[in-house]
Backbone as CSV, one residue per row, in Angstrom:
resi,resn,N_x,N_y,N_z,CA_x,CA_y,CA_z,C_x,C_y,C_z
1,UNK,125.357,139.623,87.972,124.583,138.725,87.165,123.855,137.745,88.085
2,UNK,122.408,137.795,87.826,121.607,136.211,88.436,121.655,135.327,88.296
3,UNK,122.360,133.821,88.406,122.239,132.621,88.013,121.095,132.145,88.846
4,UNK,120.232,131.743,87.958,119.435,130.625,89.149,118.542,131.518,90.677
5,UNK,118.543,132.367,90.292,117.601,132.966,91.390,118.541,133.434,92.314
6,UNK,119.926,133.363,92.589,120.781,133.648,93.093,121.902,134.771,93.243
7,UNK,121.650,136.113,94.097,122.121,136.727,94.084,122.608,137.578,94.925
8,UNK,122.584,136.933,95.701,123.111,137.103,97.355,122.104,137.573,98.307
9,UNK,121.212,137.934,97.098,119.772,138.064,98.392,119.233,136.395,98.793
10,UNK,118.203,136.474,99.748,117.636,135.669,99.870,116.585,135.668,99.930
11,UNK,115.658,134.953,98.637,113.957,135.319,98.529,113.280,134.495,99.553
12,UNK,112.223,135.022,99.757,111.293,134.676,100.823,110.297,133.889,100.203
13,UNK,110.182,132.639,100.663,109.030,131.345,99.875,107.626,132.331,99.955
14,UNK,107.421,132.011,98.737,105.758,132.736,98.417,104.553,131.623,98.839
15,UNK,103.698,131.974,99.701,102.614,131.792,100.710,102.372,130.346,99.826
16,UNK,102.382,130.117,98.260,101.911,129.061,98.032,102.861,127.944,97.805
17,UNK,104.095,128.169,98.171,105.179,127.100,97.884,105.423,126.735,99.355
18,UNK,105.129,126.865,100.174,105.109,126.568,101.438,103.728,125.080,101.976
19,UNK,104.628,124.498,102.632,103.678,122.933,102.477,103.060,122.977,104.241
20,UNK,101.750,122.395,103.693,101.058,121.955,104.973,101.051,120.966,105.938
21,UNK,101.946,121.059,107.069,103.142,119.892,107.354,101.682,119.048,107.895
22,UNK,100.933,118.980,108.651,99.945,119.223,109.559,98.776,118.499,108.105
23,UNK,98.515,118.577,107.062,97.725,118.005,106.217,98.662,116.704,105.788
24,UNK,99.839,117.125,105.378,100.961,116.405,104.903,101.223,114.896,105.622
25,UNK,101.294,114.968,106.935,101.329,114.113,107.712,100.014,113.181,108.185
26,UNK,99.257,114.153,108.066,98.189,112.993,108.014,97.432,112.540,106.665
27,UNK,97.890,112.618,106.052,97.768,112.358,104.560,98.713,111.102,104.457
28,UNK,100.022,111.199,104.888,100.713,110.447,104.718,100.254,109.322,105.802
29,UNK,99.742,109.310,106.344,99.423,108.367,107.488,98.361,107.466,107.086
30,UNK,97.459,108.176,106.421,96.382,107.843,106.005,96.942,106.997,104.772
31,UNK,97.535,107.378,103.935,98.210,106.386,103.120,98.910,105.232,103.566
32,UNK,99.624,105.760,104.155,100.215,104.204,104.724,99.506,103.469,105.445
33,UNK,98.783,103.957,106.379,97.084,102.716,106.602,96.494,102.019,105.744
34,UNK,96.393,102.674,104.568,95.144,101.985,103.753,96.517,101.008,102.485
35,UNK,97.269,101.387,102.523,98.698,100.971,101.319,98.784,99.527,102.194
36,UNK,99.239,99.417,103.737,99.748,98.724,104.310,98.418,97.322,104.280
37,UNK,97.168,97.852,104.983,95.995,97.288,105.315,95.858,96.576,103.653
38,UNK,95.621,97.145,102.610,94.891,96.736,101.355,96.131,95.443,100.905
39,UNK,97.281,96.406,101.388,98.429,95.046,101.052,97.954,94.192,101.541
40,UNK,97.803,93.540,102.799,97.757,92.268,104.046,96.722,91.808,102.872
41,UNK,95.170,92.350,102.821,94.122,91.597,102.516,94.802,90.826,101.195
42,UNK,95.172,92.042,100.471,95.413,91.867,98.846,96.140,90.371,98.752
43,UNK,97.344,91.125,98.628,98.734,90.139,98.577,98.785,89.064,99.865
44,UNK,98.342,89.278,101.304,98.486,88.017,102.383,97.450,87.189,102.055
45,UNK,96.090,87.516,101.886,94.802,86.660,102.032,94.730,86.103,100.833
46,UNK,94.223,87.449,99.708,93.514,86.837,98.550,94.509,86.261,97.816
47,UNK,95.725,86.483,97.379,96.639,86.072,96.370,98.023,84.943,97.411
48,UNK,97.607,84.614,98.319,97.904,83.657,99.372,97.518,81.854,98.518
49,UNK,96.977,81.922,98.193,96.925,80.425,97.142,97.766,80.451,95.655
50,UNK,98.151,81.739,95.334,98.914,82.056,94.505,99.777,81.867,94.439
51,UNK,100.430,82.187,95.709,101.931,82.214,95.923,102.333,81.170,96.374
52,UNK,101.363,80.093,96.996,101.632,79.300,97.342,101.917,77.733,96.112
53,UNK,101.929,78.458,95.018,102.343,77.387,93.826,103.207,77.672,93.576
54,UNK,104.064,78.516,93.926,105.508,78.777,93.742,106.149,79.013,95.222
55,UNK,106.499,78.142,96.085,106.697,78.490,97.652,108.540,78.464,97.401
56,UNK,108.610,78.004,96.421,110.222,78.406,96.030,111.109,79.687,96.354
57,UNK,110.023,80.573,95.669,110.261,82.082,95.415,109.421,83.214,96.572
58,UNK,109.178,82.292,97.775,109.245,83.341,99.069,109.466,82.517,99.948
59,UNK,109.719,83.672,100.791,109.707,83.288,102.463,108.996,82.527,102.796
60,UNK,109.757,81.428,104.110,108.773,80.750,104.717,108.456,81.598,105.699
61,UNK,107.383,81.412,106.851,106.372,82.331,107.562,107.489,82.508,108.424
62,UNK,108.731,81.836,109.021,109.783,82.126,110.003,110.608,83.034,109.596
63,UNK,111.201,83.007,108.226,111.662,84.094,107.875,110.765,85.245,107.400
64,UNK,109.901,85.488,107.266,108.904,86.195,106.718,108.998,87.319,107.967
65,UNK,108.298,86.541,109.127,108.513,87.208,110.619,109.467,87.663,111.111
66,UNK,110.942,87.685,110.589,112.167,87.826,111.034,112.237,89.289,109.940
67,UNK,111.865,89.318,108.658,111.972,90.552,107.710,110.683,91.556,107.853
68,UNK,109.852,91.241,108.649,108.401,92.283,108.651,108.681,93.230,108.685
69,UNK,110.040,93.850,109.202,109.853,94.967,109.918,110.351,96.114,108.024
70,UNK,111.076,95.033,107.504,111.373,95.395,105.701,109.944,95.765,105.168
71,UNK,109.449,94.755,105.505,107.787,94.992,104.638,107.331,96.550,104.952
72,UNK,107.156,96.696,106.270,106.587,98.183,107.090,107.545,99.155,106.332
73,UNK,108.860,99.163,106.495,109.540,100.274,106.318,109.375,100.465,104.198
74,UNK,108.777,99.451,103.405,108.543,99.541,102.356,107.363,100.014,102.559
75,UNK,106.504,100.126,102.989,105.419,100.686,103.042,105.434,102.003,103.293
76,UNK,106.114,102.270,104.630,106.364,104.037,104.849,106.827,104.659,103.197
77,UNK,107.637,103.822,103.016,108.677,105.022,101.753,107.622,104.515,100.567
78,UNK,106.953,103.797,100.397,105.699,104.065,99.092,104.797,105.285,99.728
79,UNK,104.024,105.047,100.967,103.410,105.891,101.358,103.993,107.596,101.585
80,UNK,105.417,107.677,102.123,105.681,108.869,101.943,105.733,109.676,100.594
81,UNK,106.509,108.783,99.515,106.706,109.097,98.313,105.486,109.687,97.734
82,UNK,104.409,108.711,97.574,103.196,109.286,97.067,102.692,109.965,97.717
83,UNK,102.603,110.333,99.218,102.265,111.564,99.592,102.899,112.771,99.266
84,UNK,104.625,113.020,99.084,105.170,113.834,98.814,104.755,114.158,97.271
85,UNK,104.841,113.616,95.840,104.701,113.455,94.889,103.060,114.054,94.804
86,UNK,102.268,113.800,95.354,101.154,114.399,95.211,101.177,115.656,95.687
87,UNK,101.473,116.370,96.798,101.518,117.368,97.378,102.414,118.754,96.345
88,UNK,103.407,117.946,95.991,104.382,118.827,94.824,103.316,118.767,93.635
89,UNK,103.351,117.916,93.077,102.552,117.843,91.644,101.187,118.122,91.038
90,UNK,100.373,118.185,92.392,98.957,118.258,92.465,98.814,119.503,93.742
91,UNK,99.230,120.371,93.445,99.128,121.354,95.012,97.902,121.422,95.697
92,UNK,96.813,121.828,94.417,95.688,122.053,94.794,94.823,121.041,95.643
93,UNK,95.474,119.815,95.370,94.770,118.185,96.147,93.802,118.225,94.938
94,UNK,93.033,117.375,95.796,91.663,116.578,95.282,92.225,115.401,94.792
95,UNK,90.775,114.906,94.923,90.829,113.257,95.094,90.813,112.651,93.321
96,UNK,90.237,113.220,92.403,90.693,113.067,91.141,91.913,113.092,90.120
97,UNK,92.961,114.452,90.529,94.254,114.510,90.318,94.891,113.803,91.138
98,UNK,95.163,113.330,91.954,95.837,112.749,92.922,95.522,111.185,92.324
99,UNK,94.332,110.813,92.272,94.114,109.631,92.287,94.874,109.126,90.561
100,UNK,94.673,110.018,89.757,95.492,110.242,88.380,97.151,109.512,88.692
101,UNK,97.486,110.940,89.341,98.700,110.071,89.463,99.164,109.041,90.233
102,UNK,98.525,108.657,91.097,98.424,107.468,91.024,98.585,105.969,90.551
103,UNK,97.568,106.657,89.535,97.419,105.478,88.611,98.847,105.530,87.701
104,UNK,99.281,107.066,87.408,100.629,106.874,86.438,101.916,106.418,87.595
105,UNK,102.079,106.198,88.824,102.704,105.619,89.460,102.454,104.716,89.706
106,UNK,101.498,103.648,89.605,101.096,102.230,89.212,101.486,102.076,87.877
107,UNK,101.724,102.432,87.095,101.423,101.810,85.867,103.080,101.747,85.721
108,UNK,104.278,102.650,86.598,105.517,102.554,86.538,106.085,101.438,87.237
109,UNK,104.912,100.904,88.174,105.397,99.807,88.971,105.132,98.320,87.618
110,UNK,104.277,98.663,86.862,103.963,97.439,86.419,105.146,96.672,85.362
111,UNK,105.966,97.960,84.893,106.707,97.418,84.623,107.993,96.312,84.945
112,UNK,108.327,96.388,86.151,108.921,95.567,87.064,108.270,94.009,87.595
113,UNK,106.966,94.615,87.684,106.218,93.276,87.152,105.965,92.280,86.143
114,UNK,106.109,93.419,85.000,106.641,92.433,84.243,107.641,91.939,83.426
115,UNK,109.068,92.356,84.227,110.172,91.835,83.812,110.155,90.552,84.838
116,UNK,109.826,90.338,86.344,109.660,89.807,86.717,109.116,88.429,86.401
117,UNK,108.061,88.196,85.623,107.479,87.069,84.725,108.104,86.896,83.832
118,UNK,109.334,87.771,83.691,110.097,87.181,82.344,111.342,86.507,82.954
119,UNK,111.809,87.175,84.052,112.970,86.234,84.401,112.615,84.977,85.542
120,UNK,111.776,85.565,86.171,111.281,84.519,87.392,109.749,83.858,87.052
121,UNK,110.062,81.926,87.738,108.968,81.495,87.513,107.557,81.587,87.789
122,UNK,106.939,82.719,88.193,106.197,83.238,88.748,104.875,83.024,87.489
123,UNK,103.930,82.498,88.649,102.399,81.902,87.284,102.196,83.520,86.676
124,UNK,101.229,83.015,85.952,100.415,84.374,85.465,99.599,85.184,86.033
125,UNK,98.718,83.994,86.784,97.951,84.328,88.295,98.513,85.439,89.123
126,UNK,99.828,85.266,89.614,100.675,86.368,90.430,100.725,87.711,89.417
127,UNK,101.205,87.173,88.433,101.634,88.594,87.590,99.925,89.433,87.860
128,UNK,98.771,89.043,87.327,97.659,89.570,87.273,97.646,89.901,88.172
129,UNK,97.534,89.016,89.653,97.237,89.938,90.711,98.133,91.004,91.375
130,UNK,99.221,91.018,90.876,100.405,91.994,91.466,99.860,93.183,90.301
131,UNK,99.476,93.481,89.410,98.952,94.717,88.676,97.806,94.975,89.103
132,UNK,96.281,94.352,88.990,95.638,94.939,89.601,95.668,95.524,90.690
133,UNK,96.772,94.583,92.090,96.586,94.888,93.504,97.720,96.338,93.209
134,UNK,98.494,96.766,92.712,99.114,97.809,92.080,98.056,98.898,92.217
135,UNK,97.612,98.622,90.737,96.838,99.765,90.711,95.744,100.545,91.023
136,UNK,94.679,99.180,92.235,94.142,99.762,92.999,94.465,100.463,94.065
137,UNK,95.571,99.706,94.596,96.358,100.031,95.627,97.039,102.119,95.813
138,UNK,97.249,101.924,94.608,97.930,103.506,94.532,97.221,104.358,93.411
139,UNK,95.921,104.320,93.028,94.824,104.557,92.538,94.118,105.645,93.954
140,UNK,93.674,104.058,95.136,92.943,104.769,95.653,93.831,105.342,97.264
141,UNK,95.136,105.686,97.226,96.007,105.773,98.006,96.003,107.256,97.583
142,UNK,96.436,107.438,96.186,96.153,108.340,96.195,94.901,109.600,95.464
143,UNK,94.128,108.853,95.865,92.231,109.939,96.050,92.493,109.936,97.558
144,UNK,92.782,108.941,98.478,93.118,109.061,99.758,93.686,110.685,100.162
145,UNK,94.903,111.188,99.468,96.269,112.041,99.694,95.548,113.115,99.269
146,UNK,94.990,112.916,98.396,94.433,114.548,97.401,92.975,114.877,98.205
147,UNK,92.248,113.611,98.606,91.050,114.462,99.542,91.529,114.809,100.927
148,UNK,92.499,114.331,101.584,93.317,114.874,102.612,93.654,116.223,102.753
149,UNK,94.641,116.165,101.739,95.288,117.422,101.442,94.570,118.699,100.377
150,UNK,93.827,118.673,99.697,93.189,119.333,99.596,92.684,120.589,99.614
151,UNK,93.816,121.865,98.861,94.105,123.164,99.601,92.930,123.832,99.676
152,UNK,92.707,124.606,100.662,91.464,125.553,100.907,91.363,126.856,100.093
153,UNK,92.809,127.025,99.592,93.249,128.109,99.071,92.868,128.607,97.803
154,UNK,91.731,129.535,97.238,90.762,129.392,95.971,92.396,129.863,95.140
155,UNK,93.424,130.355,95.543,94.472,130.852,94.869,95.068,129.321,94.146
156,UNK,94.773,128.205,94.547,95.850,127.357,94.272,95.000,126.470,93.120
157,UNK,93.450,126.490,93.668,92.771,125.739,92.687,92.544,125.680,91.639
């Protein structure tokens, strides 16, 4: 009897379930450039007077500098995630499906955002700009991943 594909043979991955480590990686790179970069402007520059009406509820710049290296390694694992997540879910790439989900992986973050305004004193100002900077952010992170990756393969499209 077969359970599960399992039967003491061992099948051989078919040409299209096999991932393009080599697109993959720089896809993912490319994400985390533009995830990391859009953060600084977003959240350091523009929403930097924001946060600064509630200096309660972050870091001062000494501890801030002492956790950076938290910030980066949150960045890799958004950026890997949505690179992986696109690559599975969207095989074919392109910058339209990709950028799709995206947006439905923004729109999962927003919820946390806004439990956040419900338990913490955080203005409204922040809440707004933590959704938009969201969903541009992983909107165009991932059109980034899907025009990257992008299979050549008329089989997959």
């Amino acid at each position: 009897m077969k359970l599960f594909g399992l039967a003491g043979t061992q099948q051989e991955p078919q040409p299209k379930e096999i991932m393009d480590w080599k697109k993959f990686f720089i896809a993912f790179v490319a994400a985390f450039g533009f995830l990391f970069l859009f953060g600084f402007l977003w959240y350091a520059i523009l929403m930097h007077g924001a946060h600064q009406e509630v200096p309660a509820l972050f870091r001062t710049e000494s501890e801030f500098k002492e956790h950076f290296l938290w910030l980066v390694l949150g960045h890799i694992v958004m950026a890997f995630f949505l690179t992986l997540l696109c690559v599975r879910f969207v095989p074919a790439g392109g910058a339209g499906p990709c950028a799709l989900l995206g947006l439905l992986i923004a729109l999962v973050y927003e919820g946390p955002h806004l439990i956040t305004f419900a338990v913490q004193p955080i203005t409204i100002k922040i809440l707004c700009g933590w959704i938009v900077g969201s969903l541009i952010q992983f909107i165009v992170a991932g059109a980034t991943i899907g025009t990257i990756y992008k299979s050549s393969s008329p089989a997959t499209r």
